[in-house]
ROTI-533625 format. One record per residue (C-alpha): residue number from 1; residue in three letters; chain; x, y, z. Coordinates in steps of 0.2 Angstrom, whole numbers, always signed. Example, Ala and Ser with C-alpha at 12.3 -4.5 7.8 and 13.67 -1.06 7.14 Angstrom:
<sites>
<n->1 res->ala chain->A c1->+62 c2->-22 c3->+39>
<n->2 res->ser chain->A c1->+68 c2->-5 c3->+36>
</sites>
This chain:
<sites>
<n->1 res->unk chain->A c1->+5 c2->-44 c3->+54>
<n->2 res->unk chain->A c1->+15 c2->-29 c3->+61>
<n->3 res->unk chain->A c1->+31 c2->-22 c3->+51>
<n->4 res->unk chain->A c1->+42 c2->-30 c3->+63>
<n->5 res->unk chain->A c1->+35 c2->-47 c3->+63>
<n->6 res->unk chain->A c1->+34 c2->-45 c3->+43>
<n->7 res->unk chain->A c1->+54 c2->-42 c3->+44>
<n->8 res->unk chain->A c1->+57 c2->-55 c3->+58>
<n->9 res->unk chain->A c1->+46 c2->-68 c3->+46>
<n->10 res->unk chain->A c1->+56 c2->-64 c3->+31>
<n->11 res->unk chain->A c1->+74 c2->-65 c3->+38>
<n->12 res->unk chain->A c1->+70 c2->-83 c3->+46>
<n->13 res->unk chain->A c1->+66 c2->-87 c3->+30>
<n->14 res->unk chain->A c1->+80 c2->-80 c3->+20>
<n->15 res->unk chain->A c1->+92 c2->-81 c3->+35>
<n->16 res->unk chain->A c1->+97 c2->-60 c3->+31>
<n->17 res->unk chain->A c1->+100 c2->-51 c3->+46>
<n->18 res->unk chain->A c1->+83 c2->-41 c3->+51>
<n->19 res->unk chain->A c1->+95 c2->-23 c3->+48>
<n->20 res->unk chain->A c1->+97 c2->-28 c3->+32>
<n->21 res->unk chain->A c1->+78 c2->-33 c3->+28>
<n->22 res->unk chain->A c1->+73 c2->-20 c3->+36>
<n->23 res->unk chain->A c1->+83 c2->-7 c3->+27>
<n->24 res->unk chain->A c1->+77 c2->-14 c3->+10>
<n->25 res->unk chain->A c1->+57 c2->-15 c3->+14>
<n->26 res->unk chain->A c1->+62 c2->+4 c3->+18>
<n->27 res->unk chain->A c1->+71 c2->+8 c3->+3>
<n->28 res->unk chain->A c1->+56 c2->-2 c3->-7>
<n->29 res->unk chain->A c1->+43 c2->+9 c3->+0>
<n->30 res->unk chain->A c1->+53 c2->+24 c3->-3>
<n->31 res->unk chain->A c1->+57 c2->+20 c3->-23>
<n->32 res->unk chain->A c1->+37 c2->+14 c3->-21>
<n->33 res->unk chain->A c1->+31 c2->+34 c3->-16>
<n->34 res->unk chain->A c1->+43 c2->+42 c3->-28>
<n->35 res->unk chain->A c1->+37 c2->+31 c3->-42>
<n->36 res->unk chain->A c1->+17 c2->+32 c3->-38>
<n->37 res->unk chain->A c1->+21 c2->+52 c3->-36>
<n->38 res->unk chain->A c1->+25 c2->+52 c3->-53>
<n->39 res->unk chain->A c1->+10 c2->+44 c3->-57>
<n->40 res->unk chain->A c1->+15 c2->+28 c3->-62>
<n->41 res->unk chain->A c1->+9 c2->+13 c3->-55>
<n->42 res->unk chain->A c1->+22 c2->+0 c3->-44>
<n->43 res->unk chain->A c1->+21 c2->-20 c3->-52>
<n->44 res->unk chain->A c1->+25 c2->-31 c3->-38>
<n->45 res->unk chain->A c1->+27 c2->-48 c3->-47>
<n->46 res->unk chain->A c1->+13 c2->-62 c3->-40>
<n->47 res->unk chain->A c1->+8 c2->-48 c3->-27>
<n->48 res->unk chain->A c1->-1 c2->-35 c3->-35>
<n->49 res->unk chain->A c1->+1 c2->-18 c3->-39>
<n->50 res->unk chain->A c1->-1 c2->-3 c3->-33>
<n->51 res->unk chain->A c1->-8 c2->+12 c3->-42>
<n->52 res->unk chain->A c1->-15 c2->+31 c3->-41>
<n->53 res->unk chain->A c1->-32 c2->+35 c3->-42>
<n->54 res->unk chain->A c1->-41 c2->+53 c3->-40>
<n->55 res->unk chain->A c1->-58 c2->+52 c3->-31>
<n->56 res->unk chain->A c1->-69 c2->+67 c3->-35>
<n->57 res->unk chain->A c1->-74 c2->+80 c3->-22>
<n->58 res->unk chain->A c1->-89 c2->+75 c3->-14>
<n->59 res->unk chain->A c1->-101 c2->+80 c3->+1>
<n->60 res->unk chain->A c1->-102 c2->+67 c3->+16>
<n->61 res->unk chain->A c1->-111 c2->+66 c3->+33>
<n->62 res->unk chain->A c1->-103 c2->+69 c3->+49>
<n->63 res->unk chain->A c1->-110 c2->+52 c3->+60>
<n->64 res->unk chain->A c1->-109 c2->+61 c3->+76>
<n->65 res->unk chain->A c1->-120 c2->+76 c3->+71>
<n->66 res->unk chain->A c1->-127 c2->+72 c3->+55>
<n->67 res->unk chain->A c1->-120 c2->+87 c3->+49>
<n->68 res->unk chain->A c1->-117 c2->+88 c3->+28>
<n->69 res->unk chain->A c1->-98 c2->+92 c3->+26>
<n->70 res->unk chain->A c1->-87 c2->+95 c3->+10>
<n->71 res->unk chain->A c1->-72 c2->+80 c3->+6>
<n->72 res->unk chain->A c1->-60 c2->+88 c3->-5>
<n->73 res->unk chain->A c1->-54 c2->+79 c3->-23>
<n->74 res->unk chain->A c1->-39 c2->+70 c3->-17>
<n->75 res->unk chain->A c1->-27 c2->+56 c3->-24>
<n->76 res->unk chain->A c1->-29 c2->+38 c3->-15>
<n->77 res->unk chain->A c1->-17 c2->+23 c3->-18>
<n->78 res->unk chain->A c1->-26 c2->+10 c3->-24>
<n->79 res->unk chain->A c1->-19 c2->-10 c3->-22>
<n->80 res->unk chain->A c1->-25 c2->-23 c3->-36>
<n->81 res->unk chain->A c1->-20 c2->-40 c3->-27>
<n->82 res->unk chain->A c1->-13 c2->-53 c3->-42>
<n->83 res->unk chain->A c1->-23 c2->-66 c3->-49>
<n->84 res->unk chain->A c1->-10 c2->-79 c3->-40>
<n->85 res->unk chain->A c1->-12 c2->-70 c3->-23>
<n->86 res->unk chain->A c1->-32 c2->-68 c3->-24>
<n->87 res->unk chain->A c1->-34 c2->-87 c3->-29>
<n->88 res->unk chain->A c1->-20 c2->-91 c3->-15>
<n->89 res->unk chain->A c1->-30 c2->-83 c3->+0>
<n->90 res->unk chain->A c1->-48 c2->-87 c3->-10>
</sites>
């Protein structure tokens, strides 16, 4: 599902005009970066949550010429889906 087709699906079904859904799903991922910048994690009710996790440096292999390349530490965003959402889908 495409961002539009997520904002089409939820103004059919709260009848809000797309402008407006889509100017909140853009404010929500906004206060979402701001908050996970500061290291804490976003609670999305039955959805899940989002949090930060740092993955260590490492060294991989390049697929195309089997070279061994360095991967810097850097900081992911990890989703852990609810237990309500993982049974729904299951």
């Amino acid at each position: 599902m495409t961002k539009n087709e997520l904002i089409d699906a939820i103004a059919g079904e709260t009848g809000s005009p797309k402008k407006t859904v889509a100017d909140i799903m853009s404010a929500a991922v906004r206060v979402a970066e701001t908050t996970l910048k500061s290291g804490n994690p976003v609670v999305l009710g039955d959805f899940g949550k989002l949090s930060t996790v740092q993955r260590d440096a490492r060294e991989a292999r390049n697929p195309a010429t089997g070279e061994t390349v360095k991967v810097p530490a850097k900081t992911v965003v990890k989703f852990k889906p609810s237990k309500s959402l993982a049974d729904a889908i299951a």
